[in-house]
N, C-alpha and C positions, 0 to 999 in steps of 0.2 A: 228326430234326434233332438232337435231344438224345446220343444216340448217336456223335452224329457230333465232337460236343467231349468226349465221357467215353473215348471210345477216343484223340483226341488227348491231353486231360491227361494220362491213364493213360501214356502212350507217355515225353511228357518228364518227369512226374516216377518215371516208372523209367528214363528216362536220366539223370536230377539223380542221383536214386540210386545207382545204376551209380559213374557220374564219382565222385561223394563218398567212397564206400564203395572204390572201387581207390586215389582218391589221399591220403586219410587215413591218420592215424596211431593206431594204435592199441595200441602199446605201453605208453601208462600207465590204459588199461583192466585192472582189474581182474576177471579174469571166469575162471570154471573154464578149465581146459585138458584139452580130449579128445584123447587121443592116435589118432587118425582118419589113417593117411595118405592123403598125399593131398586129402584133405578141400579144401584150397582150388582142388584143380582141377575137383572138382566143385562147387564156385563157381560158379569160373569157365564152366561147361559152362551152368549154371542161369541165370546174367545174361545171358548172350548166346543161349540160347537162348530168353528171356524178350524178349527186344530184337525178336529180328524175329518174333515171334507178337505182340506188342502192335503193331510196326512194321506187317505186312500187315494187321492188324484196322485201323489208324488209314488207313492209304491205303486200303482197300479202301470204310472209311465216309465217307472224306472225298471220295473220286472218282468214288465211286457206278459202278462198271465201267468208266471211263474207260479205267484202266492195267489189263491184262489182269491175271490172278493169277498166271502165271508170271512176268511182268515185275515186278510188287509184291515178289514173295518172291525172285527174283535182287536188284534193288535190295535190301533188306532185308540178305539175307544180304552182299553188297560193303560195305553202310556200317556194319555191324555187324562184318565182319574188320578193315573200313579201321580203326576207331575202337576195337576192342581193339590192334591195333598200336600204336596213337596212345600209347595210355593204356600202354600198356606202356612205351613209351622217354618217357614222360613221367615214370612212378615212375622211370625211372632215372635221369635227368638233373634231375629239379627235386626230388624227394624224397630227404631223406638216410633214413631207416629204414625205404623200400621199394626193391625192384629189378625190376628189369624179368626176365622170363623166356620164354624162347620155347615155352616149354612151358604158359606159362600161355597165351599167341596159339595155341599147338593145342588147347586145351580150349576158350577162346571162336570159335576156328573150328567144331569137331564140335558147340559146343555150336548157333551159327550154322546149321550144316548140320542141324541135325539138328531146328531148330524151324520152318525151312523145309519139310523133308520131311514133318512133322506136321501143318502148317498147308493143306499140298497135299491130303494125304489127309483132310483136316478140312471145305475146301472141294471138293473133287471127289467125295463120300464112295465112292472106291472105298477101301476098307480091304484090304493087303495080302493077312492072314488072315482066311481065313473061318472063320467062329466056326457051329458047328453043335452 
């Protein structure tokens, strides 16, 4: 039972997170500069893949099998594109010192897809590789 509100907190406040962290400003942060490129698309790849692997952990302990695991990690991954889209033309339109980029909706998609396909082979444990 305990489990079952630690995977939900877990879930919205890494989506509080998420939200805060895309629509903030952080330009009069003072903080080293790595010159990394790229770097915020793999961000973006880590949040959204973080999204639907907290996501399917929170439906799967809250439905107790109810929603199958393919339908959990489809749902997951559709509201985790829908909601990096969102957040993208929202840095564009309501943030003046962020922009929206479609390139960042392709890293929180692969990143989407790709914590889907983790979370499949996590609960199914067939593992791609076999390890010998």
């Amino acid at each position: 039972m305990l489990k079952k509100y630690i995977f939900r907190i877990a879930f919205i406040s890494w989506m509080v997170f998420v939200t805060l962290s895309s629509l903030s400003s952080f330009s009069e942060v003072s903080t080293p500069t790595f010159n990394i490129p790229h770097l915020d698309k793999a961000v973006h790849f880590t949040f959204y893949f973080m999204t639907v692997v907290l996501g399917v952990l929170a439906i799967r302990e809250n439905f107790k099998g109810a929603i199958s695991l393919i339908k959990s990690i489809f749902m997951m991954i559709c509201i985790a594109i829908i909601f990096g889209m969102i957040i993208e033309v929202v840095q564009s339109v309501y943030t003046s010192d962020r922009q929206g980029d479609v390139l960042d909706v392709l890293a929180n998609s692969i990143g989407a897809f790709f914590g889907g396909w983790i979370t499949k082979i996590y609960f199914s444990r067939k593992w791609a590789l076999k390890w010998k």
